[in-house]
Every structure is written in C-alpha cells, then in structure tokens.
C-alpha positions as CSV (number, residue, x, y, z in Angstrom):
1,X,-1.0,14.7,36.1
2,X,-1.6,11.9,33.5
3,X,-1.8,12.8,29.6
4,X,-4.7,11.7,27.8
5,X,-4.0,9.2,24.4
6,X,-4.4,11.0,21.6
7,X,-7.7,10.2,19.7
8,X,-6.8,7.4,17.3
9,X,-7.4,8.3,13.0
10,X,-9.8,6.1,11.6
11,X,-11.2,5.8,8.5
12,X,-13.7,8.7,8.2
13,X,-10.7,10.6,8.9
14,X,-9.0,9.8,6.2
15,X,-11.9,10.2,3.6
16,X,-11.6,14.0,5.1
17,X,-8.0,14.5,3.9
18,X,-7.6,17.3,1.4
19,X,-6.9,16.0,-2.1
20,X,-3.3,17.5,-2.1
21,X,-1.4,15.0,-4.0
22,X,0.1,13.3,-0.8
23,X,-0.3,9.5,-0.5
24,X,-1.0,9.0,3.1
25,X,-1.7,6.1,5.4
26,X,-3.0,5.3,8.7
27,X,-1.3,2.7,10.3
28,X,-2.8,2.0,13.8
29,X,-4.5,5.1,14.0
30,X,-1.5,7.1,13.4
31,X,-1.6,8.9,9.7
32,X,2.0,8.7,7.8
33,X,2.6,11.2,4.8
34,X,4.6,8.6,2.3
35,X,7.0,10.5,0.4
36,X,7.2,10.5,-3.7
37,X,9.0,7.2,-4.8
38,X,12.6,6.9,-6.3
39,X,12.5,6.1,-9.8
40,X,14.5,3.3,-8.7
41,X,11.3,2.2,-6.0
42,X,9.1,2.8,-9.2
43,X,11.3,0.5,-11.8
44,X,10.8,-2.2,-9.1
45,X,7.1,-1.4,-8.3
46,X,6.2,-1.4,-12.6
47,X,8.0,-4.5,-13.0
48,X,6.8,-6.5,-10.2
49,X,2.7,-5.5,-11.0
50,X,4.1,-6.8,-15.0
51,X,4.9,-10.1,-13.7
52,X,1.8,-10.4,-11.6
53,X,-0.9,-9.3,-14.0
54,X,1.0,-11.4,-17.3
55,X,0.7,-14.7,-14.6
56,X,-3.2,-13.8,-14.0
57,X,-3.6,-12.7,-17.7
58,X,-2.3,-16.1,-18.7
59,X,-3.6,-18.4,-15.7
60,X,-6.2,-16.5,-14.3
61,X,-7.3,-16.4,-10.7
62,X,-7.2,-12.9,-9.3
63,X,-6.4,-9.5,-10.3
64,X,-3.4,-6.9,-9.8
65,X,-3.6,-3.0,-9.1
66,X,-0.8,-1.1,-9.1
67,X,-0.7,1.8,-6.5
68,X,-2.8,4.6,-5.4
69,X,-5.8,2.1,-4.3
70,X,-6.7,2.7,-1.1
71,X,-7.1,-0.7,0.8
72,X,-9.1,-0.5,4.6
73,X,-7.6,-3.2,6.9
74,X,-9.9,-2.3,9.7
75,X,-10.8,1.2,10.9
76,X,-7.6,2.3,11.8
77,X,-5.7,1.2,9.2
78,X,-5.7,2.6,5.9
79,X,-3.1,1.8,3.0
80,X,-2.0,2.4,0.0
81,X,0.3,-0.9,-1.1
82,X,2.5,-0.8,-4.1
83,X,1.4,-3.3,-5.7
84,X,-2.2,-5.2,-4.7
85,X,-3.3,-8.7,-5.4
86,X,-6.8,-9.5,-5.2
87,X,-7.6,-13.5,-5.4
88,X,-10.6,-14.6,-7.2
89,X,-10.9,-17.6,-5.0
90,X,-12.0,-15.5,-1.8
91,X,-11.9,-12.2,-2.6
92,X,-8.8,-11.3,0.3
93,X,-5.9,-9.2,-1.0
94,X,-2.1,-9.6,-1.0
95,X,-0.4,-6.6,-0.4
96,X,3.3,-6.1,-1.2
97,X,5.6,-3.2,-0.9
98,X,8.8,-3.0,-2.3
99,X,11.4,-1.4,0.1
100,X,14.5,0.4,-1.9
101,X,17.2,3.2,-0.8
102,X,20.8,3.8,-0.2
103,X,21.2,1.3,2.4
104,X,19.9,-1.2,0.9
105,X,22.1,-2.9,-2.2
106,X,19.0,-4.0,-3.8
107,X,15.1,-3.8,-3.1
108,X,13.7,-6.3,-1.1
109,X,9.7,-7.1,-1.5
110,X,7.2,-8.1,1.0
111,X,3.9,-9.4,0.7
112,X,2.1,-8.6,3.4
C-alpha cells in the first residue's frame, strides 16, 4: 500500500503559528523549531550586522536587519536569517547565517 506525501507547510501556515517565543522556519515545506543561540552564535551575529550597517551608514546602498525578520523565499520557504541585507539597487536581500558550536574552532558565515 503506498503512503501519501505529507501536505507541504507553506506560508499561511506559518502566519498560524502560536506566538510562543520559538523562531521557526520552513524550509521546503518542512517547519524547523531553531533553538535559542549561544552567546557565542550572538557575539558573531551583533558584530557582523555592526560592520554591515557602519559600511551602509557610511556609503550607502542598502540596509541591514538583524534577526527575527521573517523573510518569504517562495511559499514554502520561510526564514528567519541572522543577519539580512537588503540592496537599494534592486530591492533583493542577502541572507547570511553564521554557523558556531563545539565542532567548529571558529564560526564560519554564509551569505546565502
């Protein structure tokens, strides 16, 4: 007997979440509970949006956001970045996460 897919999350769905306090994200129609940062995770985060937002203070061109700001990448995928770049230019965001924890000797960023 063949299973049925479950129904892919979209974002309706997550508009319905309960305001709880949990960060959550759907990520291909599959919702992920993102645990609270390591102060470590946040020293990185804080620092990171600082360098961002002094460049476009000084330079112009876009703005930064720091994290919770929702972000809809299409229907099924929902985030919540660290750290959010939006360009003046064209109006698209840059995304980056900083990635910390035991295994790694120091956090890495990507800017998705």
């Amino acid at each position: 007997m063949a299973t049925r897919p479950e129904p892919k999350l979209t974002y309706e769905d997550y508009v319905r979440f309960p305001d709880d306090g949990r960060r959550r994200q759907i990520i291909n129609g599959e919702v992920f509970v993102v645990p609270s940062p390591s102060t470590r995770h946040q020293e990185i985060v804080g620092r990171l949006h600082r360098l961002i937002a002094n460049h476009v203070e000084a330079r112009g061109g876009g703005r930064a956001f720091v994290a919770p700001l929702d972000v809809v990448l299409s229907m099924t995928d929902v985030v919540q970045p660290d750290v959010l770049f939006v360009s003046d230019a064209d109006d698209s965001p840059s995304l980056m996460d900083a990635f910390s924890g035991s295994d790694h000797e120091h956090a890495t960023v990507c800017a998705c």
